[in-house]
N, C-alpha and C positions, 0 to 999 in steps of 0.2 A: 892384448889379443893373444889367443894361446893359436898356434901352430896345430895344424892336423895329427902330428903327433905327441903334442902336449896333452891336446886334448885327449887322446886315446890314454894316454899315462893317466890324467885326471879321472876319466871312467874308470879305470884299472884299480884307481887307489880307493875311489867312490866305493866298488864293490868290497875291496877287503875290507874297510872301516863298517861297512855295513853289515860283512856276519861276523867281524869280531861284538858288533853291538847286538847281537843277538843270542851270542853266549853272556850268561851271566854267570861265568864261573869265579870272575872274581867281584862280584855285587854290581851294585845301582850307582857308585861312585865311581866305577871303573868306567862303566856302559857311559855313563855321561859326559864322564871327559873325555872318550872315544868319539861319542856324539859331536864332539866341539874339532876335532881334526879336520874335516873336510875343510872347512873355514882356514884353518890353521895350516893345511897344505895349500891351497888358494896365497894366502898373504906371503907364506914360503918362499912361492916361486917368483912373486912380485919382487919381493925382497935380493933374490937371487938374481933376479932380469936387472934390476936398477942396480946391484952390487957388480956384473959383469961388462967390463968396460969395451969388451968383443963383441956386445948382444947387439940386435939393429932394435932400435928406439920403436914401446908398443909392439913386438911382438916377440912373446917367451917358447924357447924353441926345446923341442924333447930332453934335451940333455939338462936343461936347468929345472923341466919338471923332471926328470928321474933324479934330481938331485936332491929336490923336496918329500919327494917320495922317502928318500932313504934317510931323510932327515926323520920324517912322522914315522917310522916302522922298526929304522934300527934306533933311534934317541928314545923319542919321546917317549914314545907307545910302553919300552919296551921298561924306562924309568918308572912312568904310573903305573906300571904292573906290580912293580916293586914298592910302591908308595900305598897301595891301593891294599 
């Protein structure tokens, strides 16, 4: 269960992935493994919720989504860009 503010991060991250996929500056393989981050920042924060021994059990709280956030934007994103 994501927290009122998790879920405002999840919207927040929703939108940037969204006009990054709508620039196709760096092609159709870029756009598509962008396509696949939402999912990818989702399982993130799960990952992060059950890695946190402080978290309260079923619900992941702002701080663990801003943490996936900056996992999809400063890691991944910013490696396919460079792969791509």
């Amino acid at each position: 269960h994501l927290l009122p503010g998790a879920q405002e991060e999840r919207l927040a991250a929703e939108r940037r992935l969204f006009d990054l996929e709508q620039s196709d500056a760096l092609g159709g393989a870029f756009t598509s493994f962008v396509g696949k981050m939402a999912g990818v920042w989702g399982r993130l924060a799960l990952v992060l919720h059950a890695a946190d021994p402080a978290s309260i059990p079923g619900e992941v709280t702002r701080e663990l989504a801003r943490a996936a956030t900056r996992l999809v934007f400063d890691y991944l994103i910013p490696s396919a860009a460079r792969v791509y």
